[in-house]
The first five atom37 places (N, CA, C, CB, O) and aatype in JSON, in Angstrom:
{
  "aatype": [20, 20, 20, 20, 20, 20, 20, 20, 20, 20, 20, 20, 20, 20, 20, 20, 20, 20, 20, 20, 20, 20, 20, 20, 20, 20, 20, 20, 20, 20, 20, 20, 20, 20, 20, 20, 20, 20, 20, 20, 20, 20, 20, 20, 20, 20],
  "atom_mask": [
    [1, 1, 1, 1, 1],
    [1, 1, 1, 1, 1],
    [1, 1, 1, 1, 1],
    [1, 1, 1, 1, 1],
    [1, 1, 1, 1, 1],
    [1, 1, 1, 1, 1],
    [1, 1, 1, 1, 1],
    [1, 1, 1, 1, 1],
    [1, 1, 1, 1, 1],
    [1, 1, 1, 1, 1],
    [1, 1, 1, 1, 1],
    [1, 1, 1, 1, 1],
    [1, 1, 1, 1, 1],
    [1, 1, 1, 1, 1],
    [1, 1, 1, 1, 1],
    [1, 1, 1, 1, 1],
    [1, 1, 1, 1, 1],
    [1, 1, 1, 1, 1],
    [1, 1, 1, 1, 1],
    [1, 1, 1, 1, 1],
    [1, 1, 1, 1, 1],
    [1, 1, 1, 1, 1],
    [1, 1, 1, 1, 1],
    [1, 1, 1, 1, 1],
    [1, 1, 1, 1, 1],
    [1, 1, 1, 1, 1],
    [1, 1, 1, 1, 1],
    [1, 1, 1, 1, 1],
    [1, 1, 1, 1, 1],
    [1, 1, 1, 1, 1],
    [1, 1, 1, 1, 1],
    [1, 1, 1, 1, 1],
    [1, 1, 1, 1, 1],
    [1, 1, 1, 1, 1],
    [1, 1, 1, 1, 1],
    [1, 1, 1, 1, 1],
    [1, 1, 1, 1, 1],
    [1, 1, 1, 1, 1],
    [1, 1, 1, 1, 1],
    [1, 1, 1, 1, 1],
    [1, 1, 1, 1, 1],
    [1, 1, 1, 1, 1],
    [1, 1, 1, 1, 1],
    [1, 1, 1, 1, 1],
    [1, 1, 1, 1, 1],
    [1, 1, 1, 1, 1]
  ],
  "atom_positions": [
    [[156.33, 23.14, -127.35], [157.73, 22.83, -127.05], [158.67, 23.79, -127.79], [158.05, 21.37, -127.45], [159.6, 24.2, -127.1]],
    [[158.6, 24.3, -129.24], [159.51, 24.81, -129.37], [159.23, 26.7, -129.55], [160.09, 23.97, -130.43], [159.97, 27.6, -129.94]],
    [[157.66, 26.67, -129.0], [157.63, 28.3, -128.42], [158.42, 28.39, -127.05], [155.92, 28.89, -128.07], [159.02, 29.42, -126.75]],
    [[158.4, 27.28, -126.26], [159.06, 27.64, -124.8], [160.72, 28.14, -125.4], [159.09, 25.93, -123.49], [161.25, 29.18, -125.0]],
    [[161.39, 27.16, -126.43], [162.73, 27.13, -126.5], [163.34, 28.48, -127.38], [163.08, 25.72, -127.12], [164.49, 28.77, -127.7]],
    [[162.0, 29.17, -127.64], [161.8, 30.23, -128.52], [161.96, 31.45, -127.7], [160.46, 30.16, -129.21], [162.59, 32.45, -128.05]],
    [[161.45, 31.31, -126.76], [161.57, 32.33, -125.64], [162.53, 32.02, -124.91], [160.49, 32.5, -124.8], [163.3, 32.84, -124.4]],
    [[162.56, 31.14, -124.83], [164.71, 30.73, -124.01], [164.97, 31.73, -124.66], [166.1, 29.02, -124.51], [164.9, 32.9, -124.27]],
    [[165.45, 31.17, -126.12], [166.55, 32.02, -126.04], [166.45, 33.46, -126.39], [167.47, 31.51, -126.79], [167.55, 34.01, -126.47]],
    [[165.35, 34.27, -126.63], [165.11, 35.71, -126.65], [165.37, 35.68, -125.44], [163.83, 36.37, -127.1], [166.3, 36.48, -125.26]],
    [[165.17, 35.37, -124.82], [164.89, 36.06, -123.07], [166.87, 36.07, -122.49], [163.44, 34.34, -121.59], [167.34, 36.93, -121.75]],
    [[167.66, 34.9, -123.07], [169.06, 34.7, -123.1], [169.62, 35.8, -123.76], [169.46, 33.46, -123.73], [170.5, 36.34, -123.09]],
    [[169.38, 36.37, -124.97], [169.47, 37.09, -125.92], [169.58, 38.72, -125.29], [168.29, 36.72, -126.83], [170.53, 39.5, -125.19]],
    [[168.52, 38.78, -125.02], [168.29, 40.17, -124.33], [169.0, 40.52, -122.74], [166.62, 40.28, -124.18], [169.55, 41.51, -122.28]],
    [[168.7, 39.33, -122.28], [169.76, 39.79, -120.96], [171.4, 40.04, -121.02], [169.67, 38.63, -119.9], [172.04, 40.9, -120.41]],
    [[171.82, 39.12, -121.83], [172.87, 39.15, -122.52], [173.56, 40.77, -122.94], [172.44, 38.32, -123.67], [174.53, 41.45, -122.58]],
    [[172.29, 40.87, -124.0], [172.57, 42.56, -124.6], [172.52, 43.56, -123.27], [171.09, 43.18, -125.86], [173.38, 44.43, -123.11]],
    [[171.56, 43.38, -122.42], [171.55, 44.44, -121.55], [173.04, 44.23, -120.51], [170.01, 44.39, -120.7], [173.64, 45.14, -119.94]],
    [[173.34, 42.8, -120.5], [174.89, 43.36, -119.48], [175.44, 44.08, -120.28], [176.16, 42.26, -118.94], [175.85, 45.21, -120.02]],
    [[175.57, 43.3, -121.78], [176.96, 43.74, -122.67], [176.71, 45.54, -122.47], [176.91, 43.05, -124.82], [177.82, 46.07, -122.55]],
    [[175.8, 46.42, -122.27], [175.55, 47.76, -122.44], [175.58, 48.03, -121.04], [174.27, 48.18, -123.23], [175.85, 49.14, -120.59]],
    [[175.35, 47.21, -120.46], [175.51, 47.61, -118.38], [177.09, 48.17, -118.44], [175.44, 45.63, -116.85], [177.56, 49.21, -117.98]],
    [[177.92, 46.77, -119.38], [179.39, 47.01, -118.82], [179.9, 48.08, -120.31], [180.5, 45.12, -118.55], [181.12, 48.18, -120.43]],
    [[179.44, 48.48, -120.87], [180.01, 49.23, -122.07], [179.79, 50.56, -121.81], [179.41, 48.87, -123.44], [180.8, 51.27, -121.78]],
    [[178.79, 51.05, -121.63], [178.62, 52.39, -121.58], [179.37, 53.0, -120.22], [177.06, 52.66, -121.65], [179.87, 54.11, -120.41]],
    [[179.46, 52.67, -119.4], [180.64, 53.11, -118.29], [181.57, 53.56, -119.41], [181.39, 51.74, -117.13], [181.84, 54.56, -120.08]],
    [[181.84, 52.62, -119.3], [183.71, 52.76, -120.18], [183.21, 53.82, -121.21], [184.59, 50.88, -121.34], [183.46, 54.92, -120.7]],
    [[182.75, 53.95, -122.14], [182.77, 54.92, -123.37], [182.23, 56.39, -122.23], [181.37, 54.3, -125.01], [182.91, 57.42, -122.27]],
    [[181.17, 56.32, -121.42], [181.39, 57.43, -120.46], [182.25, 58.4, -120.2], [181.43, 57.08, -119.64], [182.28, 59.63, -120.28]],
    [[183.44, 56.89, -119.61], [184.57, 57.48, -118.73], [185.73, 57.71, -120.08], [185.17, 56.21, -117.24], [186.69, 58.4, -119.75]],
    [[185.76, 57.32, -121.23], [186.46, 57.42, -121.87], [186.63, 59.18, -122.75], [186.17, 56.23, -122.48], [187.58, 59.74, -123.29]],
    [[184.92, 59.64, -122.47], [184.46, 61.15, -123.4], [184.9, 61.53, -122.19], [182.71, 61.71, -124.09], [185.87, 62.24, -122.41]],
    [[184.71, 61.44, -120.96], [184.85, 62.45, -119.93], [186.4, 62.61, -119.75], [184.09, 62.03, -118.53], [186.93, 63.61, -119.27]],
    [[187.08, 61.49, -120.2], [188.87, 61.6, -119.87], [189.18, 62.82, -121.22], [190.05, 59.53, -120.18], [189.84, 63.85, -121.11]],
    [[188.42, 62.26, -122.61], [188.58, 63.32, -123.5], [188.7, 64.88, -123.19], [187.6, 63.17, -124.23], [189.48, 65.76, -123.55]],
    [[187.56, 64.8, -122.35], [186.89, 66.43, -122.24], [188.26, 67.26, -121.04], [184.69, 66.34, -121.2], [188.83, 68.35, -120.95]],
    [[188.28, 66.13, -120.41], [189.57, 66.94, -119.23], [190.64, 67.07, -119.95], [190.15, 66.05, -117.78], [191.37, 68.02, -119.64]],
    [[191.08, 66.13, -121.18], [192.42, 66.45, -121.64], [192.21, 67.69, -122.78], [193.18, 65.02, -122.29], [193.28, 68.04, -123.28]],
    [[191.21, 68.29, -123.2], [190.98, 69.7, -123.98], [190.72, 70.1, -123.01], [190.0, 70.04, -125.1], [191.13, 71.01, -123.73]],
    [[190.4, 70.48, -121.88], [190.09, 71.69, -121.12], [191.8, 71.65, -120.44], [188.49, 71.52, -119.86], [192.19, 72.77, -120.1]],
    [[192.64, 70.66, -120.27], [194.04, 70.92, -119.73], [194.79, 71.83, -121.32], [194.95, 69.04, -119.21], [195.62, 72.72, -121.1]],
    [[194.53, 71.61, -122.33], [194.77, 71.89, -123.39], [194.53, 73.19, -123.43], [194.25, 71.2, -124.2], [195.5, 73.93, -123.53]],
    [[193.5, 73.63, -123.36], [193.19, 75.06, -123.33], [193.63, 75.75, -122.72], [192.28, 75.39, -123.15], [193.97, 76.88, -123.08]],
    [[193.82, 75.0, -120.99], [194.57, 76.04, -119.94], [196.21, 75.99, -119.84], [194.01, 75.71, -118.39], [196.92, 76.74, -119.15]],
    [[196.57, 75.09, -120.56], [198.1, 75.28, -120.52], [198.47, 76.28, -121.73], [198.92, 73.75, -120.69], [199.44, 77.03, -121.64]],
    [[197.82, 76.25, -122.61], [197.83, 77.59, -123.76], [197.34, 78.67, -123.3], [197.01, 77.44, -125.05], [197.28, 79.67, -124.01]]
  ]
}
């Protein structure tokens, strides 16, 4: 009984972590790539 409730919640645990990184890494993605365009506008307006 309390190996099943043991694996609940790892198994809750981990799916959990994998959205939280499904929906995070987009964003920090899109956040280096907005970086990188605003130094390369940087460079070419100088």
């Amino acid at each position: 009984m309390m190996t099943r409730r043991v694996y609940q919640t790892i198994i809750l645990v981990l799916t959990s972590t994998v959205l939280i990184l499904n929906f995070f890494i987009p964003i920090s993605l899109a956040q280096e790539l907005s970086e990188i365009e605003k130094i390369e506008e940087i460079y070419v307006t100088t």
